[in-house]
N, CA, C and O atoms as a MOPAC input file, in Angstrom:
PM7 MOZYME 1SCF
protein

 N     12.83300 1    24.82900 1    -2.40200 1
 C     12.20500 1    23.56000 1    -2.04400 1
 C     11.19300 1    23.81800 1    -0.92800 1
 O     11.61900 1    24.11600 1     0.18800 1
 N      9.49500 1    23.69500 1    -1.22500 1
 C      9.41800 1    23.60400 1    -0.10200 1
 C      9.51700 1    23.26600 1     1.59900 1
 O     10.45300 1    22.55700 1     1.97000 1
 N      8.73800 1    23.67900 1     2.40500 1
 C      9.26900 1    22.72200 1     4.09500 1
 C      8.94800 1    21.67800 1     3.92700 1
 O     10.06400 1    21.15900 1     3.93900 1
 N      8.02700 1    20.58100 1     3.70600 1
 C      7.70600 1    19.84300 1     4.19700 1
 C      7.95900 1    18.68200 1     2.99900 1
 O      7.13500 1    17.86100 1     2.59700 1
 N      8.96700 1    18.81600 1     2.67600 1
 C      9.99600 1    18.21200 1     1.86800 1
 C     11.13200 1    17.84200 1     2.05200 1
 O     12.09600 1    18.45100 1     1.58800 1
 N     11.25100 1    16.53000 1     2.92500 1
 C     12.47900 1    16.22500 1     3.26500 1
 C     13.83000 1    15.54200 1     2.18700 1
 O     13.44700 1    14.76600 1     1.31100 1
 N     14.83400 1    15.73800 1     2.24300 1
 C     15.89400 1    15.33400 1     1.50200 1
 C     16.40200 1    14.49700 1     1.93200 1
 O     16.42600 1    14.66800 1     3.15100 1
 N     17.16900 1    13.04300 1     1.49100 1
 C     17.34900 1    11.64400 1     1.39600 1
 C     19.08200 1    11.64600 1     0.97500 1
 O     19.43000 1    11.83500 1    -0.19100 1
 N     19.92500 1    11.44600 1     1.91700 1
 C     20.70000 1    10.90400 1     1.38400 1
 C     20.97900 1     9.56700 1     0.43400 1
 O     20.36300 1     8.53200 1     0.68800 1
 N     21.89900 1     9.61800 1    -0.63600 1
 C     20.52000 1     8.59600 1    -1.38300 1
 C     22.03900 1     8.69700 1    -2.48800 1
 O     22.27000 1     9.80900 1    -2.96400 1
 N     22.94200 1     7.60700 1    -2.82100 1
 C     24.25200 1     7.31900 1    -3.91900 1
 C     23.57800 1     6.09100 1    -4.78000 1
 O     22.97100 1     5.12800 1    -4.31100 1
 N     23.90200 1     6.44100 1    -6.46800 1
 C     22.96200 1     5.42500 1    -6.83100 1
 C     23.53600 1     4.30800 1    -7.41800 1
 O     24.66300 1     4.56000 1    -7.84400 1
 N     23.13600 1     3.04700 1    -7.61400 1
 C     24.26000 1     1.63300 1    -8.08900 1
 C     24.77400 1     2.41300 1    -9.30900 1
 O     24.33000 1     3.41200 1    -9.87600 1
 N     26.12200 1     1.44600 1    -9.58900 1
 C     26.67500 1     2.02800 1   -11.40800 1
 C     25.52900 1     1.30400 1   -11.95400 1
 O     24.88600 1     0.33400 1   -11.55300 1
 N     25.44700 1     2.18400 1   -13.16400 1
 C     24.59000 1     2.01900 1   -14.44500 1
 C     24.94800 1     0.33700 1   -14.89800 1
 O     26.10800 1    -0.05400 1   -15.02700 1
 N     23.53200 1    -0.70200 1   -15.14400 1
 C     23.74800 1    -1.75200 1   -15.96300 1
 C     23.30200 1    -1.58000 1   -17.21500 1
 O     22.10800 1    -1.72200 1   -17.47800 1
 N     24.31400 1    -1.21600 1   -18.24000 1
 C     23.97100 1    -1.03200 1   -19.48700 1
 C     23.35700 1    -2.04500 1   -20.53800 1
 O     22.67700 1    -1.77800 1   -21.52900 1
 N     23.79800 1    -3.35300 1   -20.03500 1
 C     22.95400 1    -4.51000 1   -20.59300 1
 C     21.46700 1    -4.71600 1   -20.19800 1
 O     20.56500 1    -5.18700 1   -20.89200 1
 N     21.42900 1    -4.36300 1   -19.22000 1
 C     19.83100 1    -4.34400 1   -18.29200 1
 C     19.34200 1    -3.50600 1   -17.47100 1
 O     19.15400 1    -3.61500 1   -16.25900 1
 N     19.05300 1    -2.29200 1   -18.48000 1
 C     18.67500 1    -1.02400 1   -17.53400 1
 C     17.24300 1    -1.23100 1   -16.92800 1
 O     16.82000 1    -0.37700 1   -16.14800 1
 N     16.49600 1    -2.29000 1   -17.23700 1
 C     15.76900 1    -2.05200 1   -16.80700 1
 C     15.81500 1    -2.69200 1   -14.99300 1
 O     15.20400 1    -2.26700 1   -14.01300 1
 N     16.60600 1    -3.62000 1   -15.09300 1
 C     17.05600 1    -4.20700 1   -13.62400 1
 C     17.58700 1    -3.02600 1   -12.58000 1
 O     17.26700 1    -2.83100 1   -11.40700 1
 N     18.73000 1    -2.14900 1   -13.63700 1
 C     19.20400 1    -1.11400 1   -12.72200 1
 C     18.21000 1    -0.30100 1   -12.45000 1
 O     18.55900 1     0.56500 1   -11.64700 1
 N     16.70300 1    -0.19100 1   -12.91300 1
 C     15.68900 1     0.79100 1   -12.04900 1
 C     15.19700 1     0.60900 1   -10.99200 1
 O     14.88200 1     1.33900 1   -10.05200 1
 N     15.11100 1    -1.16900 1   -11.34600 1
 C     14.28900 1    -1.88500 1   -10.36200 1
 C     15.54700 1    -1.52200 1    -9.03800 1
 O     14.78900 1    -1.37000 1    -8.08100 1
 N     16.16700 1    -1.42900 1    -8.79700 1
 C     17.56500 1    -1.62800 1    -7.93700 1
 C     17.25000 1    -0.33400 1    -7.66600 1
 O     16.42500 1    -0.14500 1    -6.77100 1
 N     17.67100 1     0.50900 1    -8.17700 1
 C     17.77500 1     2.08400 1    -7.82000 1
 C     16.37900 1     2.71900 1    -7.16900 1
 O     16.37700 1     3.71700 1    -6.44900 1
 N     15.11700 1     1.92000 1    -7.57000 1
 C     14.09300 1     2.41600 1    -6.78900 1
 C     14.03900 1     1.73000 1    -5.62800 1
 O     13.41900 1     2.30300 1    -4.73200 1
 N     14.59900 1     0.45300 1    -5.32300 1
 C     14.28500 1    -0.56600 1    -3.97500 1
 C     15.39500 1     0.50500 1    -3.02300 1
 O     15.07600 1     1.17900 1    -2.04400 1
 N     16.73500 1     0.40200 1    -3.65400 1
 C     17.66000 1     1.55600 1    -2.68000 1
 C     16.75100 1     3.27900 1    -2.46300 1
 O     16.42800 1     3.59700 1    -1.31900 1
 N     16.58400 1     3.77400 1    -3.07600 1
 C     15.44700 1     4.79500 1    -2.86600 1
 C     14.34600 1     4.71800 1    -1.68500 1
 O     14.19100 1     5.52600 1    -0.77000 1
 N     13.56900 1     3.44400 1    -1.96600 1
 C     12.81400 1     3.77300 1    -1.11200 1
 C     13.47800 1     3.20500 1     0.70700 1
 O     12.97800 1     3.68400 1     1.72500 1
 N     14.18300 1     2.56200 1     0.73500 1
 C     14.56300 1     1.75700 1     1.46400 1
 C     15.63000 1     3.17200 1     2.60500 1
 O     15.50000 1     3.43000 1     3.80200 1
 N     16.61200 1     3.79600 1     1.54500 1
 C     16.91500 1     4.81900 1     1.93300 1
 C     15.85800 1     6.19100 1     2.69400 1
 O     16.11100 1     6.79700 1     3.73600 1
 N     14.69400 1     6.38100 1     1.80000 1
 C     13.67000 1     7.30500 1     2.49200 1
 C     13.24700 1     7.00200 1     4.06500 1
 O     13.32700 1     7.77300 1     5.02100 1
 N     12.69400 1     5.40700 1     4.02400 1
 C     12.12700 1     5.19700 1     4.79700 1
 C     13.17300 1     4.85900 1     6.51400 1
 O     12.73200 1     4.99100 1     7.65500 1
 N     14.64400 1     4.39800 1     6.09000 1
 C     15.00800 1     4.60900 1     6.75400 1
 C     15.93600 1     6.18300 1     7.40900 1
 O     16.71400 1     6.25000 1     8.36100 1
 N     15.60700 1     6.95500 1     6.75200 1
 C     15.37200 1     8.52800 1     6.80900 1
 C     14.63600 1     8.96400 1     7.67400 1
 O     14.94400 1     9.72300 1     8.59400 1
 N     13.29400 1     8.36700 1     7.35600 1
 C     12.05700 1     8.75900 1     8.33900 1
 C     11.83900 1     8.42000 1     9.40400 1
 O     11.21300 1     9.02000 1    10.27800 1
 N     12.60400 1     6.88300 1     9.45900 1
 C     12.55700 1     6.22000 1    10.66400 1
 C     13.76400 1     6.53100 1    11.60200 1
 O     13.77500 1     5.87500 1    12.64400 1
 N     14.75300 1     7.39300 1    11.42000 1
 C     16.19800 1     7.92800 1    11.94100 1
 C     15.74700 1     9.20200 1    12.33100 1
 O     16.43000 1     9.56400 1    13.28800 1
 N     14.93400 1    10.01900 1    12.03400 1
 C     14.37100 1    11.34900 1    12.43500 1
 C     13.52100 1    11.22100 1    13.73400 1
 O     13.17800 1    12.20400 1    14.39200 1
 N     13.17400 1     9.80100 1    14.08700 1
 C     11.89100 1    10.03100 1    15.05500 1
 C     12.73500 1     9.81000 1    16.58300 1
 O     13.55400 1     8.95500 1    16.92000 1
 N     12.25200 1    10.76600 1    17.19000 1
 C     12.91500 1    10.87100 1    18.73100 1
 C     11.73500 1    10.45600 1    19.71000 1
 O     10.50700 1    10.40500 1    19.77600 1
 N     12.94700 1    10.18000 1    20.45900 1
 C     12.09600 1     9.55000 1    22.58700 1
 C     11.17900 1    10.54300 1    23.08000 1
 O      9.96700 1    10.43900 1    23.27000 1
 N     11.92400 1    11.49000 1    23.25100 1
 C     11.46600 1    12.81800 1    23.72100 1
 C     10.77800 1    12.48500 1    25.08100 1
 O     11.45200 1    11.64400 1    25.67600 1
 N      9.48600 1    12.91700 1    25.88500 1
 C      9.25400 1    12.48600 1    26.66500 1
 C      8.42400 1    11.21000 1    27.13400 1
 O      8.19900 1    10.82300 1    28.28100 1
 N      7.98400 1    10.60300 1    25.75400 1
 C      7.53500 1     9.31000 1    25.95500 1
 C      8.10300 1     8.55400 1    26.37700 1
 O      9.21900 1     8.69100 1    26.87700 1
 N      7.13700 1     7.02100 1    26.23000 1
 C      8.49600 1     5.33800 1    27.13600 1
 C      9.16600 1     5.16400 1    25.80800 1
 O      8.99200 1     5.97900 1    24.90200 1
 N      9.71600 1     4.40400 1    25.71900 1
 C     10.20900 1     3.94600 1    24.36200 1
 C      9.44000 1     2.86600 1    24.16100 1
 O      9.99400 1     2.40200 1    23.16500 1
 N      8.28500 1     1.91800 1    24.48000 1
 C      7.35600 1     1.22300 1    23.76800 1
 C      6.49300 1     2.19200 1    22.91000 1
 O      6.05300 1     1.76500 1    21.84200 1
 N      6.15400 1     3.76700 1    23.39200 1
 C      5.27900 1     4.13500 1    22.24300 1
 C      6.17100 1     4.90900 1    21.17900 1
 O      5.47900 1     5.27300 1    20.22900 1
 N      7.62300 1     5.29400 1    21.05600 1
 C      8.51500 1     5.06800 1    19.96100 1
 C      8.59300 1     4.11000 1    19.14000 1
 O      8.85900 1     4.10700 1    17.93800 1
 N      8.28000 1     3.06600 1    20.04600 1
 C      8.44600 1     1.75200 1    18.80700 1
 C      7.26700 1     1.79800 1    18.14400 1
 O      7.30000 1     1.61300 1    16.92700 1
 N      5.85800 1     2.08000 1    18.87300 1
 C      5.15500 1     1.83600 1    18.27100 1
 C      5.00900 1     2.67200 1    17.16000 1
 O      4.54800 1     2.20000 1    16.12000 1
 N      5.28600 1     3.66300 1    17.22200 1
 C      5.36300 1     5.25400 1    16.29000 1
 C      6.06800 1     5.02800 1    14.91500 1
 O      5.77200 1     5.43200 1    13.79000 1
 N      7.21800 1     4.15900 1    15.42100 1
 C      8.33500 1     3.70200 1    14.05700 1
 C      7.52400 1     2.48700 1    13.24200 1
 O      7.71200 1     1.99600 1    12.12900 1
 N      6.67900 1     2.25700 1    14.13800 1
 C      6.31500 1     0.36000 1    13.51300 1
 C      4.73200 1     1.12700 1    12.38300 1
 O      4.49500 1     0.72100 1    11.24500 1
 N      3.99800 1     2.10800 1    13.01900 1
 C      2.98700 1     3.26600 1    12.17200 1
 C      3.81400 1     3.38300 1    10.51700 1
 O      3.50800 1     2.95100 1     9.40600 1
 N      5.28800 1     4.40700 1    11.18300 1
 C      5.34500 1     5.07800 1     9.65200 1
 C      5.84300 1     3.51600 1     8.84600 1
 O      5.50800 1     3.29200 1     7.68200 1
 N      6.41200 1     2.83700 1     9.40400 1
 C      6.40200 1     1.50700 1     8.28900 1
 C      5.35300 1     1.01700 1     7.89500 1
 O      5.37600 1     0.21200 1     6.96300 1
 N      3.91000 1     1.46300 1     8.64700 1
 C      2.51400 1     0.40300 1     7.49500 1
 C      2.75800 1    -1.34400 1     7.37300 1
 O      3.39500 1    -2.13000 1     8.07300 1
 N      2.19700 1    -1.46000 1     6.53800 1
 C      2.36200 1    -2.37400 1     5.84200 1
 C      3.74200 1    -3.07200 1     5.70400 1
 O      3.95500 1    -4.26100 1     5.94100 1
 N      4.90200 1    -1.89000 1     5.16600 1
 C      5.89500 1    -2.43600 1     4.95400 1
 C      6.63600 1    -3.00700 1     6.12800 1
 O      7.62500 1    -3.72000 1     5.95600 1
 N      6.17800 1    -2.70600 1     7.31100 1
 C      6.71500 1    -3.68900 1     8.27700 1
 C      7.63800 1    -4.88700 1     8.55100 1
 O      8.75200 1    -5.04300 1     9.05200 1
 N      6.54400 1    -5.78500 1     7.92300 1
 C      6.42200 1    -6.96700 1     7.87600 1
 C      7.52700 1    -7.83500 1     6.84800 1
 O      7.84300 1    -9.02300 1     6.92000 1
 N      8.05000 1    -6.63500 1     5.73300 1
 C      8.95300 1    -7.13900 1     4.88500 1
 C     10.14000 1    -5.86400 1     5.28800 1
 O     10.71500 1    -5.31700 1     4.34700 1
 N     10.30300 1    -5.64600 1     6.02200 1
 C     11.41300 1    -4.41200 1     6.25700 1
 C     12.64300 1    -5.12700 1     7.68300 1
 O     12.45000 1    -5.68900 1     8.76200 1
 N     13.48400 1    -4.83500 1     7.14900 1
 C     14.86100 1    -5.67000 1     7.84200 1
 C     14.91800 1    -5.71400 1     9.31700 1
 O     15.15700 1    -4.60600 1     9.79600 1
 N     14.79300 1    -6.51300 1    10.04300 1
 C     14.34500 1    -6.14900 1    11.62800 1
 C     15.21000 1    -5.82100 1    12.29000 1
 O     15.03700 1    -5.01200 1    13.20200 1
 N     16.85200 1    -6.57700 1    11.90400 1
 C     17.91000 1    -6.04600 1    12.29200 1
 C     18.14700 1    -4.31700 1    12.06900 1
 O     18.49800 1    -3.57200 1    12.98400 1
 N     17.91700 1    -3.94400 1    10.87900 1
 C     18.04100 1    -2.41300 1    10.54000 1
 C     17.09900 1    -1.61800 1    11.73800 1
 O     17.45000 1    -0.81300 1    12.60000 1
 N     15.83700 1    -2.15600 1    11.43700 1
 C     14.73900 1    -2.04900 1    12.26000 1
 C     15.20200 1    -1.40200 1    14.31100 1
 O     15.15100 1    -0.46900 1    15.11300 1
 N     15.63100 1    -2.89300 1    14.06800 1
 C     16.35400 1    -2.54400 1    15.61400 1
 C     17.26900 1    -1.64100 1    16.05400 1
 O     17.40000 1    -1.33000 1    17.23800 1
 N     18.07900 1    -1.09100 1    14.90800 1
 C     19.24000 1    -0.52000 1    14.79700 1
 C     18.66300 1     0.77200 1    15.24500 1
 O     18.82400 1     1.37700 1    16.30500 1
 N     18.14700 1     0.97900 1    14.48200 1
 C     17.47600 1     2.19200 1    14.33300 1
 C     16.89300 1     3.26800 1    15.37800 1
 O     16.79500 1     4.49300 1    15.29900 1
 N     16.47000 1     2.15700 1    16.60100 1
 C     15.19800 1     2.04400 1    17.26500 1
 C     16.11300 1     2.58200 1    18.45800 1
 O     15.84600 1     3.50000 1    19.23300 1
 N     17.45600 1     1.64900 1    18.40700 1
 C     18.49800 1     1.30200 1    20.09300 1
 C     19.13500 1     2.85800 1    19.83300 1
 O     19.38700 1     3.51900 1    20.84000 1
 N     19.38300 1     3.41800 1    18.57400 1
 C     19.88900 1     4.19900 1    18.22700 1
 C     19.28800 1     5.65600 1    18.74100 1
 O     19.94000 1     6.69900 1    18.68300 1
 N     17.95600 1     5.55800 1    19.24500 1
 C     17.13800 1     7.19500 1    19.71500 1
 C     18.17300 1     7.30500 1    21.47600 1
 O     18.63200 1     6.46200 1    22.24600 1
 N     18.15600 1     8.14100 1    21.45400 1
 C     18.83100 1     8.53300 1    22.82200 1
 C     17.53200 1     8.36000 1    23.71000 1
 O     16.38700 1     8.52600 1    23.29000 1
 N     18.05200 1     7.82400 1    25.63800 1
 C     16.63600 1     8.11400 1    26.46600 1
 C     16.88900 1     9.12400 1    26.99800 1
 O     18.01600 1     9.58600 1    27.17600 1
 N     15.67900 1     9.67200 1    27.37300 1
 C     15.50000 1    11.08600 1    28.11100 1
 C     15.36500 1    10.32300 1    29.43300 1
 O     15.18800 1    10.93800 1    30.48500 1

């Protein structure tokens, strides 16, 4: 695998055999939802304040920001250790 290829913990719903196509839609929203909070669990304080952490976490969300769970969001955020 290359480096710059990170790996996702990532368990997928049981199969809906009546409506597979619902179970994709499901299995890709958990996918990405899982990545991104991946990416956003990797980012450290280090020697910055923690306003430009937040701001750093609020970057790799884009767009998706704005529709991304604020509680998780927060979780996430209280969760970096301070230096």
């Amino acid at each position: 695998m290359p480096d710059d290829v990170d790996s996702v913990a990532f368990s997928a719903p049981p199969f809906i055999s009546q409506d597979p196509s619902t179970w994709f839609s499901i299995l890709e929203c958990n996918f990405k939802a899982s990545k991104i909070t991946e990416l956003l669990s990797k980012e450290e304080l280090g020697g910055e304040k923690p306003t430009d952490l937040l701001r750093r976490m609020k970057k790799l969300l884009g767009d998706k920001y704005t529709s991304f769970d604020k509680e998780l969001f927060l979780q996430l955020f209280y969760q970096r250790p301070a230096s």
